[in-house]
C-alpha positions in Angstrom: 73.5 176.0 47.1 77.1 175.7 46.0 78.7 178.9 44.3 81.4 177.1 43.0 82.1 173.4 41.7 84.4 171.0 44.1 87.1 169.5 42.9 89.0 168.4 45.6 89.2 167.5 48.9 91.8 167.5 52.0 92.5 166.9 55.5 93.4 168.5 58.5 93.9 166.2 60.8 94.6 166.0 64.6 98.1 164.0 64.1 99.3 160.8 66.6 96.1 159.9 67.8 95.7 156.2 66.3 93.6 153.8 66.6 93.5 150.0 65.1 90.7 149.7 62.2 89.8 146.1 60.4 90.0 145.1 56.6 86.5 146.5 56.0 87.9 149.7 57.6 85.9 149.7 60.5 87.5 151.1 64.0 88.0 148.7 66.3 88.3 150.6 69.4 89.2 154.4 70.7 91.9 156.8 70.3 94.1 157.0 73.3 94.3 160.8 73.6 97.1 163.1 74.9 96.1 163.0 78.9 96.2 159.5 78.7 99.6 158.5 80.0 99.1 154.3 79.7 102.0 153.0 77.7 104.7 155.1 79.4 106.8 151.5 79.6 106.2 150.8 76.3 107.3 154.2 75.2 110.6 153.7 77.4 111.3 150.6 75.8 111.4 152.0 71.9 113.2 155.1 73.3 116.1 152.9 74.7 116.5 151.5 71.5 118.6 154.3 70.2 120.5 157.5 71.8 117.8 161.0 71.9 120.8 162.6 69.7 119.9 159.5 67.1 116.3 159.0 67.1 116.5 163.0 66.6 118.8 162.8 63.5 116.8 160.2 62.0 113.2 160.8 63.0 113.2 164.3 64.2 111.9 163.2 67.4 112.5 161.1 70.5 109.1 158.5 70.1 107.0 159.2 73.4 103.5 157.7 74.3 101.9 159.8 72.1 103.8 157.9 68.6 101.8 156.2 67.1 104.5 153.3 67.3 104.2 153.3 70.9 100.4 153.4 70.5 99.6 151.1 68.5 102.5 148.7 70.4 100.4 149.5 74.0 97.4 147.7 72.0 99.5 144.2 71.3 100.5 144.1 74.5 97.0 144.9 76.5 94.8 144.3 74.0 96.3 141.3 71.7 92.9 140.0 70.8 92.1 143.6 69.1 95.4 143.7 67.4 95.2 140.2 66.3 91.8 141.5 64.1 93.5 144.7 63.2 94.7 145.7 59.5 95.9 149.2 60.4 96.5 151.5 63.0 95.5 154.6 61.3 95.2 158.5 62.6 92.0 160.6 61.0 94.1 161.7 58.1 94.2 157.9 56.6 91.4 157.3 57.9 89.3 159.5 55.4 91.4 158.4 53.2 90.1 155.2 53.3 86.7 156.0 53.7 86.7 158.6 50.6 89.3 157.0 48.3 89.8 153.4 49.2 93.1 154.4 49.7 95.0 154.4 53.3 97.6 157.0 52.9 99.4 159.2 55.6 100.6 162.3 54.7 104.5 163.3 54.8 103.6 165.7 58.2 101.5 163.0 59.9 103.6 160.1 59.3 106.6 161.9 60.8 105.1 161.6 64.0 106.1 157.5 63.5 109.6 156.6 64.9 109.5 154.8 62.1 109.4 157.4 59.6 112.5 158.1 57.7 112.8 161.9 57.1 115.8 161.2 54.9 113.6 159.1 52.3 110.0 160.0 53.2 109.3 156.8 53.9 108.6 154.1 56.3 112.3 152.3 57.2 112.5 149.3 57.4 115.4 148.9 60.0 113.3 150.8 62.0 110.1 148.6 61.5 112.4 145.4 62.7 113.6 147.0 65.6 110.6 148.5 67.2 108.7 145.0 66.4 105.9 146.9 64.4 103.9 144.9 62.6 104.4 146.5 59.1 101.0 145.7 57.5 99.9 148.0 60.3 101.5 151.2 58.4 99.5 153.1 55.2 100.7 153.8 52.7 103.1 157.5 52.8 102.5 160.9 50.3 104.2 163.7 50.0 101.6 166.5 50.9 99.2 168.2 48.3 99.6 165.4 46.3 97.1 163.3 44.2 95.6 160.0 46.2 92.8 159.2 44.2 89.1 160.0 42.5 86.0 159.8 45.7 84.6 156.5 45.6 81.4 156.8 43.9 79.3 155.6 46.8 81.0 158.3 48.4 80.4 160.9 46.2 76.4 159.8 46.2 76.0 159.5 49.8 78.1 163.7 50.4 76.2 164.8 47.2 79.8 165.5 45.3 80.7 165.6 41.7 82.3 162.0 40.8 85.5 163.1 39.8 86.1 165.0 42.8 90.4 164.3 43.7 91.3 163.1 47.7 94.4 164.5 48.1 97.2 164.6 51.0 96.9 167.1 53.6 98.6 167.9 56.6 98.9 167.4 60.3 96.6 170.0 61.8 99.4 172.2 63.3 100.9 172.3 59.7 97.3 172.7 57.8 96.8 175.8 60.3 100.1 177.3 59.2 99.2 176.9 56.0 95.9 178.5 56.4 98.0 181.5 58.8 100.3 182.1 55.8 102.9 180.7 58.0 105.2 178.5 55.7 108.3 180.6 55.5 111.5 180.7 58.2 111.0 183.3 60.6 107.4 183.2 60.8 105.9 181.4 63.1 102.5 179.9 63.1 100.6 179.7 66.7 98.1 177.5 67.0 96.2 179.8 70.1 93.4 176.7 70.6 92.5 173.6 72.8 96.6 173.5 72.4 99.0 176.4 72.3 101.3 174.9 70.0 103.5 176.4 67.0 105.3 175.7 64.2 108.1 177.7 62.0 109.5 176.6 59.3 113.6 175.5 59.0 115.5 174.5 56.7 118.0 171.1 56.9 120.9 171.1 59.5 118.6 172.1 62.2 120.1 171.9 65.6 120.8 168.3 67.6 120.0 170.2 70.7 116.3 170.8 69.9 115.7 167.4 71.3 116.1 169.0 74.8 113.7 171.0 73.9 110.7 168.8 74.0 110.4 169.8 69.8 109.9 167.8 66.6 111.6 168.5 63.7 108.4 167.4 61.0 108.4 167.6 57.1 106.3 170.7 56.3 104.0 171.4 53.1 106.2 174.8 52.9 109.3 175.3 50.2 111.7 174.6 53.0 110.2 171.3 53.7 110.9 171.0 57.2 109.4 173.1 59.9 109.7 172.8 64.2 107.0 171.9 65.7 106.1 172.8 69.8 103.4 171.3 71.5 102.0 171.9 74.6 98.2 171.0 75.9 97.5 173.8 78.2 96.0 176.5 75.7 92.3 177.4 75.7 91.8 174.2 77.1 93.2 175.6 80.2 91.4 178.7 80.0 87.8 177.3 79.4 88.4 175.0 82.6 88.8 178.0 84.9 85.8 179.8 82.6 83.8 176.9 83.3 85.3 176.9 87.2 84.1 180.0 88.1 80.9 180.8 85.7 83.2 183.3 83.5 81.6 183.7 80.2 84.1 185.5 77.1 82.5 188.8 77.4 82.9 188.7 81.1 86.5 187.9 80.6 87.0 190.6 77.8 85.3 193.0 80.5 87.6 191.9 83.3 90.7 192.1 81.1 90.0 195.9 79.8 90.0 196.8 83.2 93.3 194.7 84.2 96.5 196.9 84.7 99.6 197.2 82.7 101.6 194.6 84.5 101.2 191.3 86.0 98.4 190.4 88.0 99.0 189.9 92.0 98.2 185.9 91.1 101.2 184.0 89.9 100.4 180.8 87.8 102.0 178.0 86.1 99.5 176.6 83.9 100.7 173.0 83.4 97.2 171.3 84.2 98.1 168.5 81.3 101.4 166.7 81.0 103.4 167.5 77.9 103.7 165.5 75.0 107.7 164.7 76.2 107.1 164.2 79.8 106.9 161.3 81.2 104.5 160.1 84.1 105.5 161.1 87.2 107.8 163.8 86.1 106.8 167.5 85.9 105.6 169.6 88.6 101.6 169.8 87.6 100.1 173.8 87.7 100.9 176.1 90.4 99.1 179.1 92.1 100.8 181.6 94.4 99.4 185.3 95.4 96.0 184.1 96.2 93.9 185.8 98.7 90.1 186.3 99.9 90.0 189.2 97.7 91.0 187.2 94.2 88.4 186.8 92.0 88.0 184.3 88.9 89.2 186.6 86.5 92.5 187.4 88.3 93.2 183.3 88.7 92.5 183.3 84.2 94.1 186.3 83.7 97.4 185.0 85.4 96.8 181.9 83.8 96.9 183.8 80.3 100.0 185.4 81.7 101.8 182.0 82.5 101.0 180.8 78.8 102.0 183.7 77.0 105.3 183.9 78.8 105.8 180.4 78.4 105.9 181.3 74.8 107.8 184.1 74.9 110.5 182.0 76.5 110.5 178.7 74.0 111.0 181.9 71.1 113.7 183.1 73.5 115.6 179.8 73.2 115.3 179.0 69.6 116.9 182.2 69.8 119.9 181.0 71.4 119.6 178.7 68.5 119.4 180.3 65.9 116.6 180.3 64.9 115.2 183.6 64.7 111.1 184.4 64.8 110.4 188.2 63.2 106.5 187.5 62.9 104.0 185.2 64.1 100.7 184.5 62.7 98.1 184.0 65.2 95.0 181.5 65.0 92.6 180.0 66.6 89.4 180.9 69.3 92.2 182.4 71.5 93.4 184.7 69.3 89.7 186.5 69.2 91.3 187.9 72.6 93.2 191.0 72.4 94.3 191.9 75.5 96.2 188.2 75.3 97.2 188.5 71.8 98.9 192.1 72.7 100.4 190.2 75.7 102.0 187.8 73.5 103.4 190.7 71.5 105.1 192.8 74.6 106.5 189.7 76.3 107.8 187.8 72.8 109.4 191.4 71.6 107.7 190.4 68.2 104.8 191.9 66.0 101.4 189.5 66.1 98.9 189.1 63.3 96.0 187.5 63.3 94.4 185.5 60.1 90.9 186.6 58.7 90.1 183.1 58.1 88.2 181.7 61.3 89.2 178.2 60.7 93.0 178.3 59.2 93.2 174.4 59.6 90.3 173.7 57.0 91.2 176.8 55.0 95.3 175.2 54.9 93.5 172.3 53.6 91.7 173.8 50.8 94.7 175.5 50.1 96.7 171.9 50.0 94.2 170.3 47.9 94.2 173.2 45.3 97.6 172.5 45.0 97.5 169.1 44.8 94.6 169.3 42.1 96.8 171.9 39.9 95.1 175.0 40.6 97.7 176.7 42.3 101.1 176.2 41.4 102.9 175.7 44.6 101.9 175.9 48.5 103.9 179.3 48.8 101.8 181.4 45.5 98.7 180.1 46.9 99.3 181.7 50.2 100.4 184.7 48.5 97.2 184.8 46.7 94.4 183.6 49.5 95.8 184.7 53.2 94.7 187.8 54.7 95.0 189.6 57.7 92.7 191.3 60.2 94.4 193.0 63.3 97.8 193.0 64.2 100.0 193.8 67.5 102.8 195.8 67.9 105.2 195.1 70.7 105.4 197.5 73.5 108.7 196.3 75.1 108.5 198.7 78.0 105.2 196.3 79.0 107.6 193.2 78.2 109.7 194.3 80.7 107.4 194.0 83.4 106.5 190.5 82.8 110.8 189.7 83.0 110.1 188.1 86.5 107.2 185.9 85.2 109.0 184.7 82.8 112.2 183.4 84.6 110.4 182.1 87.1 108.4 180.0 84.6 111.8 179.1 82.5 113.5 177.7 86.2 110.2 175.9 86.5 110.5 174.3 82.9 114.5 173.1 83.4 113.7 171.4 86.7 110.8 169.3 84.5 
């Protein structure tokens, strides 16, 4: 029974993955996810269109496979008989929106992930929309975040047993919903995403720097005050780590075990854990994961534990280089089924040089989504009071920089790694 009367509802949504949906807003065939690398050519066509420096001054992104331009352009050309029946190409966010309100809309943070999103306006652009050949009916319609869409459609609120003047409103890309659930939203704090993904996000304001595009980041619109926030994604998170688990029969508590008993520096295994391609990287390019130090006397938890290494260093290096940027990271807020490790969450701390926290909320995307709709319904004034108000914290890591140290050849040889990609 509920304690407590909804009112409103919002997303977090897994942003980029589109698919095309008909009229009666029926799905008319799958998500292409992440690992799939069809539509590379397409991809390289759009990017061509415009200089990296441009498409990042404009968009706040160079559009890869994974935009949903390049997406939904991969289904005219292979599929033309789908896309001739299709009304919108729509990501999960919309989606519900359509199935709960009636209404297609994209959220600010979602939509950015379209090359033809104009981050100036907060809108779709229409030069854009000519030159990439989109077909415009294709786009929904674009919200600011934690904003009003609509009242549930009553058959809606029947068939989920909800009041009928429960309010849909915007959410967030689930990065950004996460950050907002991690109290994450200011500069200098930077939200990590420890889950299928190890991706982050930290919050900038305007006049960001050209070279992030280098970088294989995003510049998005953000729920927080600034209104702008970097965002880092890379694949090879848990996912990673519950491939070797499943590998070699290593259950969490085993792992924990293993772990307590690991030593103080690296592990006599050296890994680079690059088992997906990223986001940026084209096919063929990149050098796939790498295992050195392996012997008959390596056991499954030393081939994870270095793999835990190789992904906390990573991240200690991309902080290292928006360093070099600028951009300076004094905390980051830690979430998701990775973070329930503390030896790894302690590692992140020593090699970064930077205190950890982790949320008490187990699920910071859905809670950042409450939060978002409480905001969009009125209940809480702004994004940043409502975090003030709702985010907690349970542990927190201190860095131990003499540990750090020890991971210092670790971590260049994964940065010398990362330039030749």
């Amino acid at each position: 029974m509920r304690k407590d009367r909804p009112i409103a509802i919002s997303f977090s949504s897994s942003g980029r993955e589109v698919f095309p949906v008909g009229e009666d807003g029926s799905p008319l065939g799958p998500c292409l996810m992440t690992a799939d690398v069809r539509g590379d050519d397409v991809a390289a066509e759009t990017a061509a269109r415009r200089n990296p420096d441009e498409w990042f001054r404009l968009t706040g992104h160079v559009p890869r496979r994974m935009d949903p331009v390049n997406r939904a352009l991969w289904w005219r050309k292979t599929h033309p008989e789908v896309t001739a029946k299709t009304r919108w190409f729509m990501n999960w966010h919309e989606y519900y929106s359509l199935l709960l309100s009636g209404r297609p809309v994209v959220d600010w943070s979602d939509a950015g992930a379209w090359a033809t999103y104009d981050v100036a306006s907060g809108g779709w652009s229409r030069e854009r929309i000519d030159e990439t050949g989109i077909d415009p009916r294709w786009l929904p319609d674009v919200q600011a975040n934690a904003t009003p869409i609509g009242p549930i459609l009553p058959a809606m609120a029947r068939d989920l047993d909800l009041p009928a003047d429960v309010l849909i409103v915007t959410g967030a890309w689930d990065a950004f919903a996460a950050s907002v659930g991690a109290g994450a939203v200011d500069p200098r704090v930077v939200a990590l995403a420890c889950g299928t993904w190890h991706s982050f996000t930290v919050a900038v304001q305007a006049g960001w720097p050209a070279e992030l595009v280098n970088e294989g980041m995003n510049i998005c619109p953000h729920p927080g005050a600034s209104g702008f926030a970097i965002l880092g994604t890379n694949p090879n998170g848990m996912s990673v780590i519950d491939w070797a688990r499943d590998l070699f029969g290593i259950s969490i508590p085993e792992l924990n075990q293993g772990l307590a008993k690991a030593g103080v520096g690296p592990g006599h295994v050296f890994a680079d854990a690059a088992l997906t391609p990223l986001p940026h990287v084209s096919r063929g390019q990149g050098q796939g994961a790498a295992f050195e130090g392996i012997t008959l006397a390596t056991n499954g938890v030393d081939v994870i534990r270095a793999l835990l290494e190789a992904i906390a260093c990573e991240f200690s290096v991309t902080i290292e280089r928006l360093r070099h940027r600028g951009i300076e990271s004094w905390l980051v807020r830690a979430t998701g089924g990775g973070s329930k490790l503390d030896w790894w969450l302690q590692l992140h701390a020593d090699v970064c040089g930077i205190p950890f926290e982790v949320v008490a909320q187990d699920e910071p995307g859905a809670f950042g989504a409450a939060i978002l709709a409480g905001v969009g319904a009125g209940v809480y004034p702004s994004v940043s009071s409502a975090v003030g108000q709702l985010v907690t914290v349970s542990r927190r890591f201190e860095p131990d920089a003499k540990r750090g140290a020890m991971y210092a050849d670790v971590r260049a040889r994964l940065a010398a790694r990362q330039v030749e990609t």
